[in-house]
N, C-alpha and C positions, 0 to 999 in steps of 0.2 A: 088271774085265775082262769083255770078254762072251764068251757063251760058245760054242762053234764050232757051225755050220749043222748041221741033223741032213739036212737033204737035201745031197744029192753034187753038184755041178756037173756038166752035162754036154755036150759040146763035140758042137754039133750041126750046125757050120760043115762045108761043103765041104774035102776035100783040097785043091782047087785055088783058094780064097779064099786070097791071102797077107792077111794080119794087118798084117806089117812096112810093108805099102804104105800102109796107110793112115795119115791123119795126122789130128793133131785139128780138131777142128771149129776154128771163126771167131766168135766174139765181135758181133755187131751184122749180120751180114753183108748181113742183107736188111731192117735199119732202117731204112734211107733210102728203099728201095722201098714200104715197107710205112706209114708216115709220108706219103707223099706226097699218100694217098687219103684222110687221116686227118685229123678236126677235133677234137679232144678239149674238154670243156668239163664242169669238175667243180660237179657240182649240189649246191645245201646239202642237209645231211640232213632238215629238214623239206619242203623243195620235194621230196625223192627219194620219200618217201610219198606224195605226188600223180604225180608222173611216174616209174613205177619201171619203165618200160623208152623204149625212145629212139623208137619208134612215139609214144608219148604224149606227149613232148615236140616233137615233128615236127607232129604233130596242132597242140596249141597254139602253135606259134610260129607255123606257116601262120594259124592263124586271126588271131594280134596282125597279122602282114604283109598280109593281107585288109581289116582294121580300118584300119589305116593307109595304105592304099591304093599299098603299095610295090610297084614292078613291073618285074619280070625285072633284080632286085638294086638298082635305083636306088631312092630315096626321091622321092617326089612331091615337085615346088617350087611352092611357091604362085606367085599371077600375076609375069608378068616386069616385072621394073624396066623404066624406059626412063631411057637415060641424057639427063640436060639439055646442051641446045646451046645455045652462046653465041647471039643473038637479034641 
């Protein structure tokens, strides 16, 4: 059994707060808001010793995307085919 609080509870609410009105909270309520903005992306634990916070993985991916010559989200395409016409 545990054993009762040695401090007293004390009711520091307003006269005019009703209690009764309030209801319980919501379960997820602002997941979907908050998710929206949100990329998650779970890093192995020896890559998380090199990148231990999201600055320094931001850092490195910019640089692979610089390397790679990717720009404004698209991947570079090497020269364009030209399609053959019947002659």
């Amino acid at each position: 059994m545990r054993k009762a609080s040695s401090k007293t509870a004390t009711d520091d609410l307003r006269p005019e707060y009703d209690l009764t009105k309030l209801k319980r909270g919501v379960r997820g309520k602002y997941y979907e808001r908050a998710m929206a903005g949100t990329n998650l992306v779970l890093v192995d634990p020896e890559l998380a010793k090199i990148f231990p916070d999201s600055a320094s993985v931001n850092r490195a991916l910019r640089a692979l995307r610089d390397a790679a010559g990717v720009t404004a989200g698209r991947p570079r395409r090497g020269p364009a085919r030209r399609k053959r016409t019947a002659a």
